[in-house]
ZAMARGU-4260 file (C-alpha; in steps of 0.2 Angstrom, whole numbers, plus 5000, padded with zeros to 4 digits):
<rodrens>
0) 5097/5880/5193 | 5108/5896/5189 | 5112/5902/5174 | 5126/5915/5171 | 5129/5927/5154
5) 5141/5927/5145 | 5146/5940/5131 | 5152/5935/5113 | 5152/5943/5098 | 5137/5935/5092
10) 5128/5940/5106 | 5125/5934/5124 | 5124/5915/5129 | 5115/5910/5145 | 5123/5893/5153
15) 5117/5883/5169 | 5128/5885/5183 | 5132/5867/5182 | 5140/5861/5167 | 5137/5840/5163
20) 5152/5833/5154 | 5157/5816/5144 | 5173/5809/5148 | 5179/5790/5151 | 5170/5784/5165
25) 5154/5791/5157 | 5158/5784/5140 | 5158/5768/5147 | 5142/5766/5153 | 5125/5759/5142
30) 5118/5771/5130 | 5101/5769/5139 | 5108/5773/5156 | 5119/5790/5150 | 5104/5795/5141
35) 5092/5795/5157 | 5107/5806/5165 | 5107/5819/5153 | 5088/5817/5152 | 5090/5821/5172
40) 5101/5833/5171 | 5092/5844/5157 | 5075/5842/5167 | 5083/5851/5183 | 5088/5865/5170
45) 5104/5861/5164 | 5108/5866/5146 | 5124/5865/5141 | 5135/5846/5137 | 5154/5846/5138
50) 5162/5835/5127 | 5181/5835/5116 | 5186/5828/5099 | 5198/5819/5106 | 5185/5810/5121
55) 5185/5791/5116 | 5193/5795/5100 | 5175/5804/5093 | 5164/5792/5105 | 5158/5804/5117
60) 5152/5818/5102 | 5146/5803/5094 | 5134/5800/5109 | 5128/5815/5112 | 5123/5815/5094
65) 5113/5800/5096 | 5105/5807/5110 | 5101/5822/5103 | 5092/5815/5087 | 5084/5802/5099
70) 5078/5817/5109 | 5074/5828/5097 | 5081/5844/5107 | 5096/5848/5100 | 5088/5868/5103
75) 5089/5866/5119 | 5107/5861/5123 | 5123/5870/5123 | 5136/5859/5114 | 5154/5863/5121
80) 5167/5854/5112 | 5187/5855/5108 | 5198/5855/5097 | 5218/5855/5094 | 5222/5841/5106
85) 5238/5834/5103 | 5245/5819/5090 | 5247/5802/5101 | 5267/5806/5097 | 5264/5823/5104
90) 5264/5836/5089 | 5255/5850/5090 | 5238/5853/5081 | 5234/5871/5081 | 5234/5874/5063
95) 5221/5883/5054 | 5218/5865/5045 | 5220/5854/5063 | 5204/5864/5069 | 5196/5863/5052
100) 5197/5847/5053 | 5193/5842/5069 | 5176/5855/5069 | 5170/5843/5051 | 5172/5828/5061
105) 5164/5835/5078 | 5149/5842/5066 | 5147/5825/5058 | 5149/5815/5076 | 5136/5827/5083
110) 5125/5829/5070 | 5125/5846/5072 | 5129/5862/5061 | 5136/5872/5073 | 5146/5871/5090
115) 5139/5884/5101 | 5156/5884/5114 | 5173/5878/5105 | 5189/5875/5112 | 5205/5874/5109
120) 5210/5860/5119 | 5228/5859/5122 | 5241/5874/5119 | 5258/5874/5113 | 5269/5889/5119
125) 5281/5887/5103 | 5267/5891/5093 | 5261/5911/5088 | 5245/5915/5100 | 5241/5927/5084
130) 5238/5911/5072 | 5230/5904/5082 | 5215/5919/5083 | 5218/5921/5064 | 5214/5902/5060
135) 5201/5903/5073 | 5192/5917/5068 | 5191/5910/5049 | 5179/5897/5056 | 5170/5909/5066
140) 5164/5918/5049 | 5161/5903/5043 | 5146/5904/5056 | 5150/5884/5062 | 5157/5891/5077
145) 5150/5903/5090 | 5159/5908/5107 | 5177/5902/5109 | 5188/5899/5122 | 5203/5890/5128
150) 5206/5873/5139 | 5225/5871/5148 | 5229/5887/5141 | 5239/5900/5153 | 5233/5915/5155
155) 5252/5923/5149 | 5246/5918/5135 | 5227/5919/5132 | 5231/5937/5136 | 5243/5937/5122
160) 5230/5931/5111 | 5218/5943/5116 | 5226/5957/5116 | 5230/5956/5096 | 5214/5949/5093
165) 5206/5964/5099 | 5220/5975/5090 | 5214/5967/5073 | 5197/5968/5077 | 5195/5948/5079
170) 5185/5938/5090 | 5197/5932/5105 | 5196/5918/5118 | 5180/5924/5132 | 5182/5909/5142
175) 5193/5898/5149 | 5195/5879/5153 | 5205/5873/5169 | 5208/5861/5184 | 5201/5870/5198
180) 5192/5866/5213 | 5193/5870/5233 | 5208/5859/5236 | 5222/5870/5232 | 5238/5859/5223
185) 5252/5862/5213 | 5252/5860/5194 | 5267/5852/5194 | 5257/5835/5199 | 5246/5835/5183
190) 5261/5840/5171 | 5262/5825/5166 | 5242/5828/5158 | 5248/5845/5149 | 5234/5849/5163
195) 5233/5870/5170 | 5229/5872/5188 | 5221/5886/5196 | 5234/5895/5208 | 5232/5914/5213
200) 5239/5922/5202 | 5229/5915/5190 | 5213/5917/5197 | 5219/5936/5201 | 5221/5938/5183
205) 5205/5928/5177 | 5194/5939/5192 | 5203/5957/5184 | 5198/5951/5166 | 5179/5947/5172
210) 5184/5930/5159 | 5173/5916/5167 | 5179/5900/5170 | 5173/5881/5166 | 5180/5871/5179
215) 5184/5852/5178 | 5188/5841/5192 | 5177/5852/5202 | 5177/5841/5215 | 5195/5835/5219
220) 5193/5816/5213 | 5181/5816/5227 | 5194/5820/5239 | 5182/5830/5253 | 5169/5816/5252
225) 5182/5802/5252 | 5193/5810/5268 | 5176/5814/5277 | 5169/5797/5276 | 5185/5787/5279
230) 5201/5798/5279 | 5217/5798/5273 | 5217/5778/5271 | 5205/5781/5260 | 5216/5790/5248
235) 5224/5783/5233 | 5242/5787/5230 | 5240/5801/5218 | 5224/5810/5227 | 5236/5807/5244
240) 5252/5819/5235 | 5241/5831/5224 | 5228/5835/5240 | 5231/5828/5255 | 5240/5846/5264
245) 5239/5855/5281 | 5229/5870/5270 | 5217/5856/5262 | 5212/5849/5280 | 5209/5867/5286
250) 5195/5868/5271 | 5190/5850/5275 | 5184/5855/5291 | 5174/5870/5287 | 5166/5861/5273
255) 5162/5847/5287 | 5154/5858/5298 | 5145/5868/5284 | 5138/5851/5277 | 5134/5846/5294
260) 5123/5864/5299 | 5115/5863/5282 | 5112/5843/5283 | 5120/5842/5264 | 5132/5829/5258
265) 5150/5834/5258 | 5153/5836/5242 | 5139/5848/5241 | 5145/5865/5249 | 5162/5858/5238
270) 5152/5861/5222 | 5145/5878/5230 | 5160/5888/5233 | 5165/5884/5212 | 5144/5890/5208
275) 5144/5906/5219 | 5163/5910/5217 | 5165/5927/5213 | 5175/5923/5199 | 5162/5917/5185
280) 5161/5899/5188 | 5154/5884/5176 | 5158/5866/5187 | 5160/5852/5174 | 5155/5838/5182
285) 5152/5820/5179 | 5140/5806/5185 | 5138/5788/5182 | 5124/5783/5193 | 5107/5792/5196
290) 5112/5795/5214 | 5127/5804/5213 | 5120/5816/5199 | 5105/5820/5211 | 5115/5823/5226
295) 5128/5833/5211 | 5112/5844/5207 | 5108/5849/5225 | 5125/5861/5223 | 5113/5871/5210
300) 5103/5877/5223 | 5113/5879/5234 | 5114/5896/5244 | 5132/5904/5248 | 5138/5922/5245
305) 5153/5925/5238 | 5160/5931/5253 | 5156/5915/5262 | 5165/5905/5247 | 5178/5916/5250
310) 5179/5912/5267 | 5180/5891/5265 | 5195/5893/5255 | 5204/5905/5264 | 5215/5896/5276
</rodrens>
């Protein structure tokens, strides 16, 4: 396994290249079955666990926390957790008291006393980036939150945010959370989620800031696997509009080849290009049996310059 640096205030955090997460489909599994996962996963080196308030209404933090005391090794993981995601009717909940509530309930869930990565989950553009760093940094000094960043935010605005927070001498956001994988699409198909999308002027901005991404939906619903074992029929509707273009295809045939000289699954060298990006890279990735976490893990040691993951996007 990896690991890459990051800088906070608080000093320097040291994160696996690979990044397990927690949403629906792992939720559903047994408790015995996602424990042996993370078990997995943190035995290859893993260390940090991505999780949100609003996963499962509090279920997915309230898993980890079992596992955790189960496991007695809460000192060896890196909880990453979120805040501020919308009301079911869509208000906004980026208030100073919105985030203290949510970090009370996430402590309680987790069984923890501190969150060592929080995010803000969801942004609202209406809504002053400088409250938002204010409120922010009131829990940081309250010593329950360590580094923080932002999910779905745009980077108009988390350099908004940054640039007064460093103006008032404040902690600001050192990370970011978005949609981004080697299948280029348009945002536009996952507005409907509030979700951001990696495009290049984006990543032009994130790779000037040296800001380091984590990356969910690292690999494209499985769209390279899927069109290399059975092709476009084997698309659903929504991964056929969001991935299936002439550019995509392109970068489906290099990875082919690739994984093919390198006698690795599809999906590996997929995971690879995110890992040795030049742009500081954490994939969050999920797994619901053994196998596909194994065959996940492989990207970790994977070897690719980051001219050469360069090159497999470029089209």
């Amino acid at each position: 396994m990896k690991y890459k640096q990051i800088e906070t205030l608080q000093g320097t955090l040291e994160i696996s290249g690979l990044v397990i997460g927690s949403a629906v489909k792992m939720q559903m599994l047994s408790e015995r079955e996602l424990f042996e996962l993370f078990d997995i996963y943190l035995d290859a080196g893993g260390n940090c666990i991505d999780t949100a308030r609003a996963y499962g209404g509090g279920q997915a933090e309230e898993l980890i926390g079992r596992y955790m005391k189960k496991r007695e090794n809460r000192n060896h993981i890196l909880i990453s957790t979120k805040c501020g995601h919308p009301a079911p009717d869509g208000k906004s909940r980026l208030t100073g008291r919105d985030m203290q509530e949510d970090l009370e309930s996430s402590l309680k869930a987790l069984g923890t006393d501190h969150i060592d990565i929080y995010w803000l989950h969801k942004d609202d553009e209406s809504y002053p980036a400088e409250a938002v760093i204010d409120d922010i940094n009131v829990l940081i000094q309250s010593g329950k939150v360590g580094a923080v960043g932002c999910s779905n935010w745009h980077v108009d605005r988390i350099a908004a945010a940054n640039t007064y927070a460093q103006k008032s001498g404040q902690q600001g956001f050192c990370m970011s959370q978005i949609q981004w994988n080697l299948a280029a699409t348009k945002e536009e198909y996952f507005r409907q989620f509030t979700t951001v999308v990696m495009d290049q002027r984006s990543y032009d901005w994130y790779y000037e800031q040296k800001m380091p991404v984590f990356a969910f939906s690292p690999q494209a619903q499985g769209f390279f696997s899927k069109m290399a074992g059975g092709g476009a029929a084997s698309l659903n509707a929504m991964l056929s509009k969001c991935y299936l273009s002439p550019d995509n295809l392109k970068r489906l045939e290099k990875v082919k080849k690739l994984s093919q000289e390198r006698h690795v699954p599809v999906s590996v060298p997929v995971l690879a290009y995110l890992i040795n990006n030049k742009l500081p890279c954490f994939p969050v990735f999920g797994a619901t049996t053994k196998e596909m976490l194994y065959e996940t893990l492989t990207a970790a040691d994977f070897e690719m310059t980051a001219e050469e993951a360069d090159r497999l996007f470029a089209v």
